[in-house]
C-alpha positions in Angstrom: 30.5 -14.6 18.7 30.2 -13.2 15.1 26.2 -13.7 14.1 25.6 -15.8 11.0 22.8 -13.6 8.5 20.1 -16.3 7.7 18.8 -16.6 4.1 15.7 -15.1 3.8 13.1 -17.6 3.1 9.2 -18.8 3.4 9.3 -19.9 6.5 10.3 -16.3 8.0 7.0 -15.5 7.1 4.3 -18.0 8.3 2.4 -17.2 10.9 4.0 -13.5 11.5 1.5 -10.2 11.4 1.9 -7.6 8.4 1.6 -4.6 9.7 4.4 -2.2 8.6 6.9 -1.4 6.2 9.4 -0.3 9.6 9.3 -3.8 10.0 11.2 -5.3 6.7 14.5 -5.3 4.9 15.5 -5.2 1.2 15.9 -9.3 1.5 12.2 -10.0 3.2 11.1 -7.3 0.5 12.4 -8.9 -2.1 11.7 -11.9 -1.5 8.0 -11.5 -1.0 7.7 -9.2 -4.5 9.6 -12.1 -6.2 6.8 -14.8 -4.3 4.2 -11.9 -6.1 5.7 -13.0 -9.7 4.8 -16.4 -8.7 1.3 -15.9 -8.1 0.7 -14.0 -11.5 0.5 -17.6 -13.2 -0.7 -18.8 -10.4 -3.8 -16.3 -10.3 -4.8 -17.2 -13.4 -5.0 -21.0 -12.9 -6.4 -21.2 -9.8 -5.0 -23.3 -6.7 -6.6 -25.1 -3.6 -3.4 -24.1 -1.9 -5.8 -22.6 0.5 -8.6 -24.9 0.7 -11.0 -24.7 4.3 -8.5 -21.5 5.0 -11.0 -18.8 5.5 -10.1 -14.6 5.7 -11.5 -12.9 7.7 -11.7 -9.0 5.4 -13.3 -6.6 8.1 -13.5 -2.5 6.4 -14.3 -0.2 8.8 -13.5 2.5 6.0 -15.1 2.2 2.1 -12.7 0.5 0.2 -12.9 -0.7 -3.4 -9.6 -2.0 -4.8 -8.0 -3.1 -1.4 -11.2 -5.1 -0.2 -11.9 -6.8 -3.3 -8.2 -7.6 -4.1 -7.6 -9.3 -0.4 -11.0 -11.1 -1.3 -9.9 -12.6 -4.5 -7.2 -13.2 -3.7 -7.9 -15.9 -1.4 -10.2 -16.4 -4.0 -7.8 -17.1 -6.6 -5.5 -19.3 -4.1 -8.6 -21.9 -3.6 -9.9 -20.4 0.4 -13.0 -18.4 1.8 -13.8 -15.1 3.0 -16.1 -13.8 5.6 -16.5 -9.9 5.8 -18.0 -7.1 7.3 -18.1 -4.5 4.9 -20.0 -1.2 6.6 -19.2 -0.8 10.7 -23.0 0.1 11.2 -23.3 -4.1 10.3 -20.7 -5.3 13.2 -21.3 -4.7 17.0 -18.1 -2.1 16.5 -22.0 0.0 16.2 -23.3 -1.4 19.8 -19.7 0.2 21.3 -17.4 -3.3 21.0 -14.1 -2.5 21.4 -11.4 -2.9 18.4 -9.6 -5.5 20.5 -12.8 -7.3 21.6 -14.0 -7.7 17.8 -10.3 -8.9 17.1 -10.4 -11.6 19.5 -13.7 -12.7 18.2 -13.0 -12.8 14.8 -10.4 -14.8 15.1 -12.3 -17.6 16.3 -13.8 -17.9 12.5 -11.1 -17.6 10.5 -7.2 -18.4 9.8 -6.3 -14.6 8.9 -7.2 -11.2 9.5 -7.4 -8.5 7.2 -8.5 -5.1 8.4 -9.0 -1.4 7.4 -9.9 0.7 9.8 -10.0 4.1 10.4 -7.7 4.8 13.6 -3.9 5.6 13.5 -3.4 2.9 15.9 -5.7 -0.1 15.0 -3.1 -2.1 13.4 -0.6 -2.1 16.3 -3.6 -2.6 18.7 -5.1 -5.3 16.7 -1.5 -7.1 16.3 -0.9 -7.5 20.0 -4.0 -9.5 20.6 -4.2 -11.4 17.3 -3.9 -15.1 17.5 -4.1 -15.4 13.9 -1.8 -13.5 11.2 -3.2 -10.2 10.8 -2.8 -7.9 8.2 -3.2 -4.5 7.9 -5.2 -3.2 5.3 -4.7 0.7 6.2 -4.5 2.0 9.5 -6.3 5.7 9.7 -3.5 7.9 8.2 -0.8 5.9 9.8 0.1 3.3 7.2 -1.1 0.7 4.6 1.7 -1.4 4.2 0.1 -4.0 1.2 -0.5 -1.2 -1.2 3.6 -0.7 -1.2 4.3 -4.4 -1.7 1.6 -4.1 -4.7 2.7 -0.9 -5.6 6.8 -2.2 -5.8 5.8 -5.0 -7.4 4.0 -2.6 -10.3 7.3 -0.9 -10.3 9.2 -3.8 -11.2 7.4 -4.3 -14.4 7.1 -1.1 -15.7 10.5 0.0 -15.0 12.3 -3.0 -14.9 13.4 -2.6 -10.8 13.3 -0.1 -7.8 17.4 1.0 -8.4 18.7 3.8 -9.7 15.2 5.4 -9.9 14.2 9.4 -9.3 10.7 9.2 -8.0 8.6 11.7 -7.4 5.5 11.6 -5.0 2.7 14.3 -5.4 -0.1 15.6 -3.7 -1.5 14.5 0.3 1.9 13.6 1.6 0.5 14.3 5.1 -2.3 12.1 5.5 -1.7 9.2 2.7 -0.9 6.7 4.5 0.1 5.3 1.1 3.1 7.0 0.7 4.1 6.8 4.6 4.4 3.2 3.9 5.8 3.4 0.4 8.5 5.9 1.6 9.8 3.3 4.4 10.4 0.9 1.9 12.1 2.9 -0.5 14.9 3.5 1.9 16.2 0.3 0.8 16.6 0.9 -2.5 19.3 3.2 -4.4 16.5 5.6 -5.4 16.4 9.3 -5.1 12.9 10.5 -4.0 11.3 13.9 -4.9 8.3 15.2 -2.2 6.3 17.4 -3.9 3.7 19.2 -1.8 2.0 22.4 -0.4 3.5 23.6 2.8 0.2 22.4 4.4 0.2 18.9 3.0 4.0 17.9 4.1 4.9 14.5 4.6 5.4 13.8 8.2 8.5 14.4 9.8 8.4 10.7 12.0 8.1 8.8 8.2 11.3 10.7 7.1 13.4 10.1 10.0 12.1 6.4 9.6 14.0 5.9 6.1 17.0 6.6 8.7 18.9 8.9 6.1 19.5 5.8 3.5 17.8 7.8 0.7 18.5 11.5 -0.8 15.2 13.3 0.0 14.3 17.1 -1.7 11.0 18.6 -0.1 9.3 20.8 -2.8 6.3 22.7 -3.9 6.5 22.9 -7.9 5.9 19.8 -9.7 6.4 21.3 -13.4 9.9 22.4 -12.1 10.7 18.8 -11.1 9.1 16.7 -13.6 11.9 16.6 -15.6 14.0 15.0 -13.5 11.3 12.3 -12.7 11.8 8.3 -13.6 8.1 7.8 -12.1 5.3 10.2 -10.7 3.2 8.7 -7.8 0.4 10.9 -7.7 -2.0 11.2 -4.9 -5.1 12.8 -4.2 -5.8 16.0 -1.4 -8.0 13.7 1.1 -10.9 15.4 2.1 -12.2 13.0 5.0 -9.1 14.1 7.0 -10.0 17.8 6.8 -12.1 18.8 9.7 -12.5 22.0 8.4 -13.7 22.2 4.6 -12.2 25.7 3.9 -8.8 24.1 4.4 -9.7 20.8 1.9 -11.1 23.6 -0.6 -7.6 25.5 -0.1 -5.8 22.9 -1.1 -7.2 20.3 -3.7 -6.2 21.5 -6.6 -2.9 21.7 -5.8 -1.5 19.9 -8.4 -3.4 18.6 -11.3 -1.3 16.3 -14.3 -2.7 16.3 -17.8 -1.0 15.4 -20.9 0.2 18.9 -21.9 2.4 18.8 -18.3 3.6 15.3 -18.5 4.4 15.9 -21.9 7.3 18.1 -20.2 8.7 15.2 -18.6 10.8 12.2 -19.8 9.6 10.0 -22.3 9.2 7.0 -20.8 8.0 8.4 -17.1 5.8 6.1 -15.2 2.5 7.6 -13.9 1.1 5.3 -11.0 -1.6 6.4 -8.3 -3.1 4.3 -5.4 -6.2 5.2 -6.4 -9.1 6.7 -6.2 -8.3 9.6 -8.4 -10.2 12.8 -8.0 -9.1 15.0 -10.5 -5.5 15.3 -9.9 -4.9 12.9 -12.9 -6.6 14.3 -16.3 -8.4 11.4 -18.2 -6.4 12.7 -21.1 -3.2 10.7 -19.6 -5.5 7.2 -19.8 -4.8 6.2 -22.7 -1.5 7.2 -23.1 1.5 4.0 -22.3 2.5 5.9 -18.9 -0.5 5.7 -17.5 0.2 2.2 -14.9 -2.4 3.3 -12.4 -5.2 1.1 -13.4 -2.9 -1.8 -14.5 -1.1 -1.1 -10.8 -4.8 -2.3 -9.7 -4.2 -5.6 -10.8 -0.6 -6.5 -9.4 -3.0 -5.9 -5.6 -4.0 -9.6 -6.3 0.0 -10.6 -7.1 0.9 -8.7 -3.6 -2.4 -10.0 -1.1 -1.9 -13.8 -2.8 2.1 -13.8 -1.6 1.6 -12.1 1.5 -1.4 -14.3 2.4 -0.2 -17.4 1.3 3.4 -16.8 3.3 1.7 -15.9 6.5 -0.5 -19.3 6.3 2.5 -21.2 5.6 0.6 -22.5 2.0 3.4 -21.1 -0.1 
């Protein structure tokens, strides 16, 4: 019997774990980033769409940008958070297992959102999660949120994903940023650029995953490819993953974009970076109109209120 392909819509959504971009197709995709354009009038009048709905933000890694953003963001749609902030506060200290604290946590609020330091938390975490859980960076493995915030950035500065050459830079290896990012680009007509020391590759599992839908070019020199760049996703060399500090030092300036290099690119290139920067972005770019990286920041909210609000069945 021939299957029928159901619409995508909100529904699909509510109650479901977020825990990879392997997971989604261009239509659940798009449909969440066009949810995301929703909430950017919604974010700035407010909602009790999530009123007594509490999450749950537990960061077992320092986080700035994706903590806060998943906190006011069910801020912004009218709920409350409870969180653990620094591991050494939670009985993760006393030796409570990952899938233990899960289970607990649970009991006090309607969704999960977690960033933790192991490759494997999220998929762990899913399978005894009684509540939607969402993953808010999993060790190198993958951060799943920062893509749908980082798509939805896209669409504004460059109009849409299609027909795009983009070019990510720097700690291809470990960002789990770009693992994630990379998965979902394979749905898109995009050509992608991966521009990176020999040591700093992106993984070869994350490649196959984009299941040859996308033309790929491993390289080293970013002045020879920035020409041919519609946006440059920069990253920076992560130290914390280095256990040896002679191979972080070896490394970390690797590639460094100012204005005199970007200056050598198109016009109108977009400059976006998941953030924090070290000093693989010059300052000197801030101020220039293709710097999105700090107005990228803000779509976080946009992203975390749609994928929140879906999973809780508000929206």
């Amino acid at each position: 019997m021939r299957q029928v392909q159901l619409l995508v819509n909100a529904s699909h959504f509510k109650g479901k774990h977020f825990i990879s971009m392997r997971d989604y197709n261009r239509e659940e995709l798009d449909f969440i980033l066009d949810t995301a354009d929703q909430m950017v009038e919604l974010e700035k009048q407010g909602s009790d769409l999530c009123k007594s709905k509490v999450l749950a933000s537990m960061f077992f890694e320092p986080s700035t940008r994706t903590r806060l953003s998943f906190e006011t963001a069910m801020f912004r749609l009218g709920g409350n958070v409870t969180t653990v902030a620094d591991p050494k506060t939670s009985s993760a200290a006393k030796g409570e297992t990952l899938e233990d604290t899960i289970k607990t946590i649970q009991n006090y609020a309607d969704i999960i959102a977690m960033r933790h330091p192991d490759n494997d938390a999220a998929l762990r975490a899913a399978k005894v999660a009684m509540v939607p859980y969402i993953n808010g960076g999993s060790g190198s493995w993958e951060h799943p949120t920062q893509t749908m915030l980082d798509l939805h950035c896209i669409r504004y500065a460059k109009g849409g994903m299609d027909g795009l050459t983009i070019g990510m830079v720097g700690d291809l290896k470990h960002g789990r940023t770009v693992h994630s990012l990379l998965l979902a680009l394979r749905h898109y007509d995009v050509k992608v650029k991966l521009i990176a020391p020999e040591q700093l590759k992106m993984k070869p599992d994350v490649i196959e995953g984009t299941e040859g839908k996308i033309e790929i070019e491993e390289v080293t020199d970013l002045k020879k490819t920035l020409p041919e760049l519609d946006l440059i996703y920069m990253t920076r060399v992560q130290k914390e993953r280095f256990p040896d500090p002679a191979d972080y030092d070896k490394v970390k300036n690797s590639y460094i974009l100012d204005k005199a290099l970007l200056s050598k690119g198109k016009r109108d290139v977009v400059v976006m970076h998941p953030l924090p920067r070290v000093n693989e972005i010059a300052t000197d770019i801030d101020p220039l109109p293709n710097a999105w990286y700090f107005r990228q920041v803000k779509h976080g909210i946009y992203a975390r209120m749609a994928i929140m609000g879906l999973a809780l069945g508000v929206l």
